[in-house]
RONUGU-380519 format. One record per residue (C-alpha): residue number from 1; residue in one letter; x, y, z. Coordinates in steps of 0.05 Angstrom, whole numbers, plus 5000, padded with zeros to 4 digits. Each point is the difference from the previous one (the first is absolute). Last residue first. Layout:
BEGIN
+-----+------+------+------+------+
|  nr | rest |    u |    v |    w |
+-----+------+------+------+------+
| NUM |    A |    X |    Y |    Z |
...
+-----+------+------+------+------+
This chain:
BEGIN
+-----+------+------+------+------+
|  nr | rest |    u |    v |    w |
+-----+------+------+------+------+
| 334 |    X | 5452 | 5511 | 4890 |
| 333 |    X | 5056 | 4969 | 4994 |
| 332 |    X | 4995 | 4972 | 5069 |
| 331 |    X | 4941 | 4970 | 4979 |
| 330 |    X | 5034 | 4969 | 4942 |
| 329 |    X | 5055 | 4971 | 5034 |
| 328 |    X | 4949 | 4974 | 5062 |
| 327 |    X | 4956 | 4964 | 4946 |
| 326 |    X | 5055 | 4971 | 4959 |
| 325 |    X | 5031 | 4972 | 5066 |
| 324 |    X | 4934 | 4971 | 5011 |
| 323 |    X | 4994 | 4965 | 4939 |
| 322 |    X | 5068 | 4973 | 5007 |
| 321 |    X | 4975 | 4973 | 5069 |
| 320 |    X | 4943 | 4964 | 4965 |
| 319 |    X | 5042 | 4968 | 4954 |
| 318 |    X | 5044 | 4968 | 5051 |
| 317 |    X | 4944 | 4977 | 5049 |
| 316 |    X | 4971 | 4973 | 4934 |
| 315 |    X | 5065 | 4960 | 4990 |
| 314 |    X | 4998 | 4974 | 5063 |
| 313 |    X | 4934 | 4973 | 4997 |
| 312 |    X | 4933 | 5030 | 5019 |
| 311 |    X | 4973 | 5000 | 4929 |
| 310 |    X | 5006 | 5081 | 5010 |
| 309 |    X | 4965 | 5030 | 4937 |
| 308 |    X | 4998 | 5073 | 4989 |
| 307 |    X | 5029 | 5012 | 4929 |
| 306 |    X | 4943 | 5026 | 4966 |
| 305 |    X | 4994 | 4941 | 4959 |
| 304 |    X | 5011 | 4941 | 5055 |
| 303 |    X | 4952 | 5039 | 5046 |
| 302 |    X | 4943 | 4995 | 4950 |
| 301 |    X | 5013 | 4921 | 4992 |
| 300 |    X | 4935 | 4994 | 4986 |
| 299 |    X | 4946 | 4948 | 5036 |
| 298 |    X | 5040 | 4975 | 5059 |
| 297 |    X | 5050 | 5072 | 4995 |
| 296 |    X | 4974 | 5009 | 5084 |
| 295 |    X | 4988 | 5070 | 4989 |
| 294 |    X | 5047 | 5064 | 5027 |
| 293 |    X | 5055 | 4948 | 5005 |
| 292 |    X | 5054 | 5041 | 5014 |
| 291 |    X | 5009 | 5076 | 5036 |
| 290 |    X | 4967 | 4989 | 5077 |
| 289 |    X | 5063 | 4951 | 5011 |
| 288 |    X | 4962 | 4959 | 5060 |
| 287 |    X | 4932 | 5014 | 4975 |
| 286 |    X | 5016 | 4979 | 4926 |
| 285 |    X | 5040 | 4938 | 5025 |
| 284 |    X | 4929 | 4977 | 5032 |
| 283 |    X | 4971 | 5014 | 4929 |
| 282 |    X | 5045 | 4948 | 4969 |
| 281 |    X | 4984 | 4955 | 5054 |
| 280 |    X | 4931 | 4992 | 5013 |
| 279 |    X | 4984 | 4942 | 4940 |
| 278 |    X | 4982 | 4963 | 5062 |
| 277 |    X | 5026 | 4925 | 4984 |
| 276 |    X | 4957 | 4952 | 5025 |
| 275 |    X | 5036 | 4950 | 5059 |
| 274 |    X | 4991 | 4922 | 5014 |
| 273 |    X | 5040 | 4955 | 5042 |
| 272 |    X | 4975 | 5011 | 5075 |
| 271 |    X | 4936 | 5026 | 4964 |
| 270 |    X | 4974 | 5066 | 4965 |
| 269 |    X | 5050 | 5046 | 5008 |
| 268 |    X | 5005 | 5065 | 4962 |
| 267 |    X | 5064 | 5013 | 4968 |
| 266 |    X | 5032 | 5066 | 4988 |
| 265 |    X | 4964 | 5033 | 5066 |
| 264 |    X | 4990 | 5075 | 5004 |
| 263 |    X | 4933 | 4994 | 4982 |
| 262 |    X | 5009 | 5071 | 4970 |
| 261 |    X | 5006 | 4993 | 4920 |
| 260 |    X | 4944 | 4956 | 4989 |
| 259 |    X | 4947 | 5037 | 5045 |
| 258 |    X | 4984 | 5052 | 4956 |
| 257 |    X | 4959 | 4946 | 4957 |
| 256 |    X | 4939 | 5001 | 5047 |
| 255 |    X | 4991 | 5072 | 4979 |
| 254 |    X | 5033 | 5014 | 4931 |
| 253 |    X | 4988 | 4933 | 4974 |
| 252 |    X | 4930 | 5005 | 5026 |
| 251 |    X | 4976 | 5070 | 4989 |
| 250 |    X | 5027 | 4987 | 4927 |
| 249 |    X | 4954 | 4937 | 5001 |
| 248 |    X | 4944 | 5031 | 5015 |
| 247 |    X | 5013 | 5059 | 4953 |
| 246 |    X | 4999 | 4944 | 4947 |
| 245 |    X | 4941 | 4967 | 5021 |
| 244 |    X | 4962 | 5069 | 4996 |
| 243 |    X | 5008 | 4981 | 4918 |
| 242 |    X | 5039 | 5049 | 4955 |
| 241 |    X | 5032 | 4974 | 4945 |
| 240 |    X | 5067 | 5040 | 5025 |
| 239 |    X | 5010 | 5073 | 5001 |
| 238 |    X | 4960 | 5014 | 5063 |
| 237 |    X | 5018 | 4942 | 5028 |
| 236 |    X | 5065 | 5041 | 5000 |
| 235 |    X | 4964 | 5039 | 5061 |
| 234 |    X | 5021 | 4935 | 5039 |
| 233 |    X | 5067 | 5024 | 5008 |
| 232 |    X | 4973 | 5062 | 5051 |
| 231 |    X | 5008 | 4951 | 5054 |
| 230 |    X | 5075 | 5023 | 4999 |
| 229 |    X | 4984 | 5063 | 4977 |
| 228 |    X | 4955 | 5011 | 5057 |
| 227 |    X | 5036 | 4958 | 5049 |
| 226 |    X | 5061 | 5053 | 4993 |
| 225 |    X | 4971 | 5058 | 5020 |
| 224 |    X | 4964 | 4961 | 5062 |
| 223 |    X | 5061 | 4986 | 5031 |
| 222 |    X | 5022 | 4924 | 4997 |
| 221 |    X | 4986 | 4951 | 5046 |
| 220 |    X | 4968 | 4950 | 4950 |
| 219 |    X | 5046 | 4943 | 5002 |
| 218 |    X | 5034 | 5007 | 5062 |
| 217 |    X | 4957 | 4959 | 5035 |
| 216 |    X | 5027 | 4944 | 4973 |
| 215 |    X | 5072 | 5020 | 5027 |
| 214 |    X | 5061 | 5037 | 4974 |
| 213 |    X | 5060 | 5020 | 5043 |
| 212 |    X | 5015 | 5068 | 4963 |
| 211 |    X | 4937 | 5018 | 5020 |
| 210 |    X | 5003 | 5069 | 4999 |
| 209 |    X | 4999 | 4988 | 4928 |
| 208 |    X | 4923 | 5013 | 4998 |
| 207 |    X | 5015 | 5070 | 5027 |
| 206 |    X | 5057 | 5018 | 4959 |
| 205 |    X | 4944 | 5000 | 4934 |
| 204 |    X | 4964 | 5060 | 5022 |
| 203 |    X | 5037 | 5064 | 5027 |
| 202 |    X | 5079 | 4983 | 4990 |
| 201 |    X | 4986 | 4960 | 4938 |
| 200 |    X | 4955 | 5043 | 4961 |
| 199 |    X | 5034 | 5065 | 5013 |
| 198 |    X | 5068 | 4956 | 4986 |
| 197 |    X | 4977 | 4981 | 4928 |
| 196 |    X | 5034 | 4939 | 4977 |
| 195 |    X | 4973 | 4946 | 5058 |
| 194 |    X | 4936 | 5025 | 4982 |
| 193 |    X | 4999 | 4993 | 4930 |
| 192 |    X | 5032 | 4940 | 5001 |
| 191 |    X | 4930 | 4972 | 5041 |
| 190 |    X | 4956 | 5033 | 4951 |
| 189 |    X | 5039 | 4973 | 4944 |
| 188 |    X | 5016 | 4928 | 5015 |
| 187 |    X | 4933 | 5003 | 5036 |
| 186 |    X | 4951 | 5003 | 4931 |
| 185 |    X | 5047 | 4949 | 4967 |
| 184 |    X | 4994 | 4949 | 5052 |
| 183 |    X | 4925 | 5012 | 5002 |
| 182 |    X | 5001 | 4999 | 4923 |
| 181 |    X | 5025 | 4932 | 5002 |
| 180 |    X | 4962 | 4975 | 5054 |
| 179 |    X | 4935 | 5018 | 4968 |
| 178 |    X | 5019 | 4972 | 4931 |
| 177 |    X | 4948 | 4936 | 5026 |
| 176 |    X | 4938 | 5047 | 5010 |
| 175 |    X | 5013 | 5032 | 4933 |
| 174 |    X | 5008 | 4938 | 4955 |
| 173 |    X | 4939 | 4973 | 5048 |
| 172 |    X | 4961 | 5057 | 4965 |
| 171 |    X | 5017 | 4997 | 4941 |
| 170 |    X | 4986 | 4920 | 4994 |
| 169 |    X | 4924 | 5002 | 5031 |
| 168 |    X | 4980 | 5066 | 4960 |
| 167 |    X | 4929 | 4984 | 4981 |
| 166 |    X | 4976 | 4964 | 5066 |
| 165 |    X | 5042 | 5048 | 5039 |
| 164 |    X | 4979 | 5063 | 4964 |
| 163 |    X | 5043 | 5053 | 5003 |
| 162 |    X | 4999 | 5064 | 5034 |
| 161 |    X | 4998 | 5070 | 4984 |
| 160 |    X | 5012 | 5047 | 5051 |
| 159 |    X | 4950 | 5051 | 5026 |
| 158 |    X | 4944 | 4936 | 4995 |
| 157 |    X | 4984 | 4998 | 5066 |
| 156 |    X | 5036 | 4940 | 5018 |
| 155 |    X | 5062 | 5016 | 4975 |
| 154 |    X | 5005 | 5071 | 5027 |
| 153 |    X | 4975 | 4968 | 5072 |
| 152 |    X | 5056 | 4937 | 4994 |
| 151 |    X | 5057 | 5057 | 4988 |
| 150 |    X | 4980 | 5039 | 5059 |
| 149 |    X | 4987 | 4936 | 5048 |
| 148 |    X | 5073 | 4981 | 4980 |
| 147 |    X | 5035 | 5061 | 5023 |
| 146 |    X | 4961 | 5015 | 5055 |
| 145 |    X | 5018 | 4922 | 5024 |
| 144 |    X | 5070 | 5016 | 4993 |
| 143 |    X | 4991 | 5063 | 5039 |
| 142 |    X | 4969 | 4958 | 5060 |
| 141 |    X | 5052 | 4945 | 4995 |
| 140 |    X | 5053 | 5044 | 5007 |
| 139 |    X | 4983 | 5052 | 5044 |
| 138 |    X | 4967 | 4968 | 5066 |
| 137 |    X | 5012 | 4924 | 5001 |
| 136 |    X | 5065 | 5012 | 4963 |
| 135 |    X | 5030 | 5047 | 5045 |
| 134 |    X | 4974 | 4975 | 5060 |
| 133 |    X | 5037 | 4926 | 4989 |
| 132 |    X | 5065 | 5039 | 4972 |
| 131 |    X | 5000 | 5041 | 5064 |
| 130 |    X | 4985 | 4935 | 5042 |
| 129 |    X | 5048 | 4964 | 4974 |
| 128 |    X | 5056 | 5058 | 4996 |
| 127 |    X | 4983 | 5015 | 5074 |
| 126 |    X | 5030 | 5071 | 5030 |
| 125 |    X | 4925 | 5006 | 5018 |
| 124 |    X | 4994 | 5030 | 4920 |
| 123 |    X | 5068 | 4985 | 4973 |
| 122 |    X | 5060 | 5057 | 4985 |
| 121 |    X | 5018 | 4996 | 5074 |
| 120 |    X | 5017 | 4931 | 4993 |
| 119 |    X | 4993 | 4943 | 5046 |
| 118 |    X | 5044 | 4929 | 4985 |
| 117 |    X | 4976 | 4934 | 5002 |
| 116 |    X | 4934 | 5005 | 4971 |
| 115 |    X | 5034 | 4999 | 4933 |
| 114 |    X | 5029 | 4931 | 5009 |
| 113 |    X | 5073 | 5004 | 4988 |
| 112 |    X | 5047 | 4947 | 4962 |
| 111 |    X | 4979 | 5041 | 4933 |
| 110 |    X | 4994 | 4948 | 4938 |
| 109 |    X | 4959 | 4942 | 5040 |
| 108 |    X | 5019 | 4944 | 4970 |
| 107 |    X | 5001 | 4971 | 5071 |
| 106 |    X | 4988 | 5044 | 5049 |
| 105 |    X | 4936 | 4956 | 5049 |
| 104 |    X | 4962 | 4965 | 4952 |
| 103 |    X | 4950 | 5000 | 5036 |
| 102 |    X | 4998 | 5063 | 5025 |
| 101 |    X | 4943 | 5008 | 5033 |
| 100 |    X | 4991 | 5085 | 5001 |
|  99 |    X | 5044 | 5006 | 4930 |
|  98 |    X | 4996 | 4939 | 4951 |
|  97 |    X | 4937 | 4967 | 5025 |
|  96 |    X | 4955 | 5071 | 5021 |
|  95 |    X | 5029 | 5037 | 4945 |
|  94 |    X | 4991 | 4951 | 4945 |
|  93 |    X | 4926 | 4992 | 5021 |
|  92 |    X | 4985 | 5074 | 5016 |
|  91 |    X | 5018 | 5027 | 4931 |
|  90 |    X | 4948 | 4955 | 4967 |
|  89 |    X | 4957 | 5006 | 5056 |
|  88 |    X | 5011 | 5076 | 5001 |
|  87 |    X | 4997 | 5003 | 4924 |
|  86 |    X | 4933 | 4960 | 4995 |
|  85 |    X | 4965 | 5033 | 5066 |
|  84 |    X | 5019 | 5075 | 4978 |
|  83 |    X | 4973 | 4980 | 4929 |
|  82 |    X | 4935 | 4967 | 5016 |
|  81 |    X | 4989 | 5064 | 5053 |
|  80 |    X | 5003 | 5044 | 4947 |
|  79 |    X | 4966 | 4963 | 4938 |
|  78 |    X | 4942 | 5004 | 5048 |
|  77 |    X | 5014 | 5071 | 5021 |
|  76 |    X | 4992 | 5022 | 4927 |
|  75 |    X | 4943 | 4949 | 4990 |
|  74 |    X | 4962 | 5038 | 5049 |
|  73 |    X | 5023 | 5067 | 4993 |
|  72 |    X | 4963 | 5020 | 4932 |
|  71 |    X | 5049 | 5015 | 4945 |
|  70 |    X | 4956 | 4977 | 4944 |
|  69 |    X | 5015 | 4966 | 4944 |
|  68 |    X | 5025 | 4943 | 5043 |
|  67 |    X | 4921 | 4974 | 5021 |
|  66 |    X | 4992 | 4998 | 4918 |
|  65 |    X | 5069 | 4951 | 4993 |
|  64 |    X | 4975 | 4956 | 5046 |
|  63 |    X | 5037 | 4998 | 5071 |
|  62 |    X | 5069 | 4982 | 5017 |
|  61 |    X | 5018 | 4955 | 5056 |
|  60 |    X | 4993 | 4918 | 4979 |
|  59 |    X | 4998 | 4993 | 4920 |
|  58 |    X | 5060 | 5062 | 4996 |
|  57 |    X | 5028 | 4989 | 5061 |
|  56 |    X | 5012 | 4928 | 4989 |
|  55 |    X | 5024 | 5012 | 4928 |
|  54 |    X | 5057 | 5042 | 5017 |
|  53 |    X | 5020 | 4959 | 5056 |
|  52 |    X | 5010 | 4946 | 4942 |
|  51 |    X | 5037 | 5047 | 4960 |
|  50 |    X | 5042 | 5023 | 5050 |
|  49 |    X | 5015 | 4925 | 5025 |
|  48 |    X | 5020 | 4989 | 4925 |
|  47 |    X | 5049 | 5067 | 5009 |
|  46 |    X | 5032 | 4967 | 5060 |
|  45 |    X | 5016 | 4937 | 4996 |
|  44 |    X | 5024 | 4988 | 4935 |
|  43 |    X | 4961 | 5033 | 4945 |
|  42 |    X | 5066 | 5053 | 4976 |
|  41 |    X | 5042 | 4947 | 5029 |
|  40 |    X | 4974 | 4945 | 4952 |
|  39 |    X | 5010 | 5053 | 4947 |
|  38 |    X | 5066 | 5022 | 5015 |
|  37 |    X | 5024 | 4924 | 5018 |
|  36 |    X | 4980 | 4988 | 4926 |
|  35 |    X | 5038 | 5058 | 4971 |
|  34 |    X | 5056 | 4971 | 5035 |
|  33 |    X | 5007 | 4948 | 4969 |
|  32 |    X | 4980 | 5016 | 4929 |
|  31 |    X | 5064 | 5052 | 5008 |
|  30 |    X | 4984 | 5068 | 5006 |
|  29 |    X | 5026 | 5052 | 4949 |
|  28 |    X | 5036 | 5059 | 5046 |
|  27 |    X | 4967 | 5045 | 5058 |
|  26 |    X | 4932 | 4958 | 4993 |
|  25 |    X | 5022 | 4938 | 5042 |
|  24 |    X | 4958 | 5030 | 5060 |
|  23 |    X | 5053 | 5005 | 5064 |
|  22 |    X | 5034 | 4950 | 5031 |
|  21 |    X | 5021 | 5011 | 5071 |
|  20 |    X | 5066 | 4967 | 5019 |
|  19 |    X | 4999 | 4929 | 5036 |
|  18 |    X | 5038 | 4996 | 5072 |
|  17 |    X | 4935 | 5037 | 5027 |
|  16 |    X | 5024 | 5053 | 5055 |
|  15 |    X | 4990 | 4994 | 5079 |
|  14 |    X | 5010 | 5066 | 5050 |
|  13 |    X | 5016 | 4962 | 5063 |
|  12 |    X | 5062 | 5066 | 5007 |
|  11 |    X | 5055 | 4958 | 4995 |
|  10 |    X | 4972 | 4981 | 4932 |
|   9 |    X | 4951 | 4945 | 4980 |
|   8 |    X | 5016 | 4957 | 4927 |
|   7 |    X | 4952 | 4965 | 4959 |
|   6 |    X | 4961 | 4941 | 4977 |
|   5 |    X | 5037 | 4950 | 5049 |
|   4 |    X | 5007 | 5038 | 5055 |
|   3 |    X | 4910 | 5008 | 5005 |
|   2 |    X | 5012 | 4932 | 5033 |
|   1 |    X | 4924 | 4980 | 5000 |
+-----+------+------+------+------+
């Protein structure tokens, strides 16, 4: 495909959508229209293939509900290994077409560079691949699975009350399909929060925007203060109709759902004429301008309130250099 005619690429090979990013149409009264394209993008693709994955490791990985109550190290590394496998493969797949084969070669590709192009001293092996690959085989996939097995082990032994499925059918898909939503919600803050306190930023958070140049692997790599609260967003199951479903599929937006804002890629292509659009772009404009787009605004427009949305036109160039003028006036202020 001529990536040319959906957008522009600079002197640089850097390449930018022609069509500005549209956030959720909650920041005024939404029009019937695009209320529509809001919930068809809220399914469409990738919170119905969340569900569904949701589902397979429900019926085809997790044990009974008695083996889960307690924390005995079979089903622990069992869960484990079905995790590292899932989120590698997953991981692995766009990583090994878009980024070792290249089939695609550059086009859409937002950042003209491949990441393995250039060593850095800031990487393990001077290798962003394989410091973001090692990073989320060893830290983030291990704490996120903590995470998870602790919530599934005070469901299933009774130190959290749970619902019924056969009783509670409706309440608990309600809470299984507001998932997204609260995990949007969940790392608006956490993520802000880190960006806003420099302690936070300079000793946790700057490491997972080492890669200004995101890739799949890039996901996960993130220090292991900030995968806790990050994985911690499952703990709302806590304060839903509680079902281990729901942590399930917290584990699974937050886990296998990490990877939507660092393909790197605005289209995906599928055929000589065919392309899926990524959804990767607002939060590749957050990891080249560190200080918009701390969520990707598909579910709530969060960054459109708080005055922190980059649509990745001109105009958003504009209003994001006011911001930053604002910034530097009142630090110097201070």
């Amino acid at each position: 495909m001529d990536d040319l005619q959906f957008g522009s690429r600079n002197k640089r090979g850097d390449w930018a959508p022609a069509q500005k990013l549209e956030a959720a149409p909650f920041a005024a009264l939404p029009s019937p229209a695009r209320l529509g394209r809001w919930l068809m993008g809220y399914f469409w693709p990738w919170n119905l293939f969340f569900f569904t994955l949701t589902v397979v490791w429900w019926t085809g990985f997790l044990p009974d509900m008695a083996t889960m109550a307690a924390l005995s190290p079979g089903w622990i590394v069992g869960l484990l290994t079905a995790n590292i496998i899932g989120i590698l493969g997953f991981f692995g797949a766009f990583e090994l077409r878009y980024y070792v084969k290249r089939v695609q070669g550059r086009r859409f590709k937002y950042n003209g560079k491949f990441p393995a192009e250039h060593a850095s001293d800031v990487f393990w092996f001077k290798r962003q691949d394989i410091d973001n690959f090692l990073r989320c085989l060893l830290i983030g996939i291990p704490i996120g699975t903590a995470v998870e097995v602790l919530l599934l082990w005070l469901m299933a032994s009774g130190r959290v009350a749970t619902l019924s499925w056969a009783e509670h059918p409706f309440a608990i898909t309600a809470a299984v399909l507001a998932v997204p939503l609260i995990q949007e919600l969940h790392f608006y803050v956490i993520h802000r929060a880190m960006h806003h306190w420099a302690p936070l930023y300079r000793w946790v958070h700057s490491l997972h925007h080492n890669s200004v140049n995101p890739s799949p692997w890039s996901s996960l790599s993130m220090h292991p203060m900030e995968l806790l609260p990050y994985f911690g967003v499952a703990s709302w199951a806590l304060l839903l109709p509680s079902h281990p479903i729901v942590v399930v599929m917290f584990f699974t937006v937050a886990g296998f759902g990490a990877i939507v804002g660092h393909i790197g890629f605005d289209r995906l292509e599928t055929g000589s004429d065919r392309a899926t659009p990524s959804h990767a772009y607002a939060h590749y404009l957050h990891h080249k301008y560190f200080d918009v787009n701390y969520c990707d605004n598909g579910v709530l427009p969060l960054d459109v309130w708080f005055g922190s949305w980059h649509d990745g036109t001109a105009e958003g160039e504009r209003l994001m250099q006011e911001q930053f003028q604002k910034k530097r006036e009142r630090m110097n202020t201070a």
